[in-house]
C-alpha positions as CSV (number, residue, x, y, z in Angstrom):
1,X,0.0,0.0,0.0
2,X,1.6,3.5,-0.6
3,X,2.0,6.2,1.7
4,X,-1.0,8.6,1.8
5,X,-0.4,12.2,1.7
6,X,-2.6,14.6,4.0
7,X,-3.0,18.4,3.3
8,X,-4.6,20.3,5.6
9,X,-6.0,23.9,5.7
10,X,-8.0,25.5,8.6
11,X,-9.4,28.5,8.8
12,X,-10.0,30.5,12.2
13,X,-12.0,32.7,13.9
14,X,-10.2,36.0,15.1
15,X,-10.9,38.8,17.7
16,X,-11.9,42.3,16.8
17,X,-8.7,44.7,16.4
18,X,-7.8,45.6,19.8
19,X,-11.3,44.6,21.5
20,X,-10.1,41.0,22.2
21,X,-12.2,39.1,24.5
22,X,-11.4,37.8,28.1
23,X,-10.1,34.5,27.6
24,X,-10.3,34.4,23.2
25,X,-8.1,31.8,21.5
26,X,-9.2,30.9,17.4
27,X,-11.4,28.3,17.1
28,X,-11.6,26.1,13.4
29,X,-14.6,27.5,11.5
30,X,-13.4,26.1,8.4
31,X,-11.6,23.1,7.3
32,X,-10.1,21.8,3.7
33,X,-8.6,18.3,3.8
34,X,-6.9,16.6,0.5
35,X,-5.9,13.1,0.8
36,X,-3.2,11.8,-1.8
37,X,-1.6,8.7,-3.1
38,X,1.5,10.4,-5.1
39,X,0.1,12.3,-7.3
40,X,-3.3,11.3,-7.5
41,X,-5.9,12.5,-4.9
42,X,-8.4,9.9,-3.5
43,X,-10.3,12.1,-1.0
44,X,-11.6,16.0,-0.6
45,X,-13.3,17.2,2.1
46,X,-14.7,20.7,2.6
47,X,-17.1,21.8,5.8
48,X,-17.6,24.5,8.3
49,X,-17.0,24.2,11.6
50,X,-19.4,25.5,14.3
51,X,-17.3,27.8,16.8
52,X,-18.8,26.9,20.6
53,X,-16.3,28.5,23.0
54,X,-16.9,32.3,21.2
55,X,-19.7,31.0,18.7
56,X,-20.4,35.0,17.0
57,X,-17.9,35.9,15.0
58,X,-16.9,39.1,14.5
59,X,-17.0,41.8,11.8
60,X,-13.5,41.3,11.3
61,X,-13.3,37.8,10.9
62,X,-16.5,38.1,8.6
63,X,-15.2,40.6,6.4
64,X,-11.2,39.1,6.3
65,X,-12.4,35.7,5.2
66,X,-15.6,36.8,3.3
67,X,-17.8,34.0,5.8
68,X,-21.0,34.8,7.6
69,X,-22.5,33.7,10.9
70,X,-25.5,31.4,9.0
71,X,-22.6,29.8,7.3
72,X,-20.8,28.8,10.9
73,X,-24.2,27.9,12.8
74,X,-25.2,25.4,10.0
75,X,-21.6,23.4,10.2
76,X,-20.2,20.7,11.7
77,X,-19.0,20.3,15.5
78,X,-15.1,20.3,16.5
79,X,-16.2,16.7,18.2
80,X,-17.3,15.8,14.5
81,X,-14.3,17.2,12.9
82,X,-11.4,15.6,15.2
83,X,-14.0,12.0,14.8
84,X,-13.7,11.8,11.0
85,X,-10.3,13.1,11.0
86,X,-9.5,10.3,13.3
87,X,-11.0,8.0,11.3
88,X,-8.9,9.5,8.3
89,X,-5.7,9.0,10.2
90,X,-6.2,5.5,11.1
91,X,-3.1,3.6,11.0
92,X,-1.6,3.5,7.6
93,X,1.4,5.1,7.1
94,X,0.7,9.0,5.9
95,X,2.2,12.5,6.2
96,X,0.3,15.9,7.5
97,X,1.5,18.8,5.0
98,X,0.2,22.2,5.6
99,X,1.5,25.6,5.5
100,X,2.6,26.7,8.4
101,X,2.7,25.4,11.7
102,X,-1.0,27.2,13.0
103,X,-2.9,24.8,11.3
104,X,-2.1,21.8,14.0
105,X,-1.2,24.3,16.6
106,X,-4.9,25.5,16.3
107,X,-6.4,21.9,16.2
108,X,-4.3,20.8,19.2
109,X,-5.6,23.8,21.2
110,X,-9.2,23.5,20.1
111,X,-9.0,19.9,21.3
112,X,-7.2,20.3,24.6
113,X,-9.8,23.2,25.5
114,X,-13.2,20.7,24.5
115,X,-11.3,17.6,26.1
116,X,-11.3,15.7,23.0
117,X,-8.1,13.2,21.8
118,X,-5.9,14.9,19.6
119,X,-6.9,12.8,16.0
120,X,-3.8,13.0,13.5
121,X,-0.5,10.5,13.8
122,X,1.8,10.4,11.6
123,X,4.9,13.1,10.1
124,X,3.9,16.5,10.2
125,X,5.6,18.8,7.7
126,X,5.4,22.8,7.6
127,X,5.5,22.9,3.9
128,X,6.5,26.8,4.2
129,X,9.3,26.1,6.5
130,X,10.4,23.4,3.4
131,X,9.9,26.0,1.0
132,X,12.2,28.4,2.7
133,X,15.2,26.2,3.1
134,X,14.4,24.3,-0.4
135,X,14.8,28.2,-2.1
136,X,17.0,30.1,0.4
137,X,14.6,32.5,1.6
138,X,15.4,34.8,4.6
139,X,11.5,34.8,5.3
140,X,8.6,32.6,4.7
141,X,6.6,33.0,2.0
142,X,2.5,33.1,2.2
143,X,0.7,30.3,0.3
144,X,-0.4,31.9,-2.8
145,X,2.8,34.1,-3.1
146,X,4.7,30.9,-3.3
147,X,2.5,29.0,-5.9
148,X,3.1,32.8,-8.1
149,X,6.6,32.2,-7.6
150,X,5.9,29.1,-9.8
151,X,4.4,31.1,-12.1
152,X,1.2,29.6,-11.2
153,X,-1.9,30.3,-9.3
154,X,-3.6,29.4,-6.5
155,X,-7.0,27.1,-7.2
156,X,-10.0,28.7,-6.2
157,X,-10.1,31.4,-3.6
158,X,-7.7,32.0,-0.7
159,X,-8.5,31.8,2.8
160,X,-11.2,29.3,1.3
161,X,-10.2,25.8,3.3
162,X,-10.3,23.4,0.5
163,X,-8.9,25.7,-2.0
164,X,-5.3,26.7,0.1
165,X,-5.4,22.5,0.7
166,X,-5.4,22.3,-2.4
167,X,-3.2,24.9,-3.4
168,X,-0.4,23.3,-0.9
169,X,-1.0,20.2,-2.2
170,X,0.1,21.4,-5.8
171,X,3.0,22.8,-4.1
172,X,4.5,20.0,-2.5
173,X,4.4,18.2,-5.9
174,X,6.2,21.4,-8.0
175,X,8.6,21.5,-5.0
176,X,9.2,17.4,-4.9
177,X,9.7,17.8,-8.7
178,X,12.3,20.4,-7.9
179,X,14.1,18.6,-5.4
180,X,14.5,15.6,-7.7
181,X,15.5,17.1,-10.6
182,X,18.7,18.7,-7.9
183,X,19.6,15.6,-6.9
184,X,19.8,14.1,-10.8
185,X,22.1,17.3,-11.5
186,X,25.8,16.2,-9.7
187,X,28.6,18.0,-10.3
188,X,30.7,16.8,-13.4
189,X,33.2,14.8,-12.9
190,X,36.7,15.4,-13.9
191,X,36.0,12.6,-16.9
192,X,32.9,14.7,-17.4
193,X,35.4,17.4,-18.5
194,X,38.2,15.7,-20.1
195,X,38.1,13.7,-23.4
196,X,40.5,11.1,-22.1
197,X,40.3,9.4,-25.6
198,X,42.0,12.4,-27.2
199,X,44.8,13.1,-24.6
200,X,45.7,9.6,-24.7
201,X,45.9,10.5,-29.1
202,X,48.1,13.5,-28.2
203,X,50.2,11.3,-25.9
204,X,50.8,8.4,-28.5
């Protein structure tokens, strides 16, 4: 069986601009999940996720990620969330790719405060941490800035859940691509550079 590759996205609620309240930490009120065999995805998985610690969201959070508070109220639970994505995780061999390390840092919070099991095994990789030591960058790059770099585009909108997994998920693959075609390019050789055939001519 091959290894199964997961890319996550989350998206979070957020506080108002200096009017955070006692207590706030971001709750998942959106999540994208792609899960792929190589190169070839076998599962998508789009739904929002119903806040319950600070359940109305506010005007900033609406307007930043373009998301209104029918859209939240009508979606799934956390508890319904961590189930399937234990059920995802189960015990094949897989990797957690997102982008950035807030995705799982979110999800582990989220769970510790509603007293649930924290659902993913596995390797996690920061794709954007990758990214920056694959290219030499001095800073991380955002999502859809790096996918531009390719001279590409990000599918569908960002700061949609769904769309940025996917978007990552076409990363990895152009940066995997990269990373093979730098280890087939070696240094020449010295015979690489010499034409032994005609010294030896010359020598005769």
């Amino acid at each position: 069986m091959s290894k199964k590759f997961f890319f996550i996205d989350f998206e979070f609620s957020m506080p108002d601009a200096g009017l955070t309240a006692k207590g706030f930490y971001p709750e998942i009120i959106e999540a994208g999940i792609v899960i792929a065999e190589g190169e070839r995805i076998i599962y998508t998985f789009s739904s929002y996720i119903k806040p319950s610690a600070f359940p109305k969201l506010t005007e900033r959070c609406k307007r930043f990620l373009h998301i209104d508070q029918k859209q939240v109220d009508e979606g799934m639970s956390l508890q319904e969330l961590v189930c399937l994505l234990a059920e995802l995780s189960g015990t094949d061999s897989h990797s957690v790719i997102t982008w950035g390390n807030m995705d799982m840092k979110v999800l582990r919070r989220n769970c510790e405060e509603a007293g649930l099991v924290f659902p993913l095994r596995g390797q996690f990789i920061d794709l954007s941490m990758e990214y920056k030591t694959f290219f030499g960058d001095r800073n991380q790059t955002g999502l859809w800035k790096a996918v531009q770099e390719y001279g590409k585009e990000g599918t569908g909108k960002h700061h949609r859940a769904l769309d940025d997994a996917l978007t990552t998920y076409h990363i990895y693959n152009l940066v995997e691509k990269d990373k093979a075609y730098m280890k087939k390019s070696k240094p020449p050789t010295i015979g690489d550079l010499v034409d032994f055939s005609q010294l030896l001519n010359r020598m005769a």
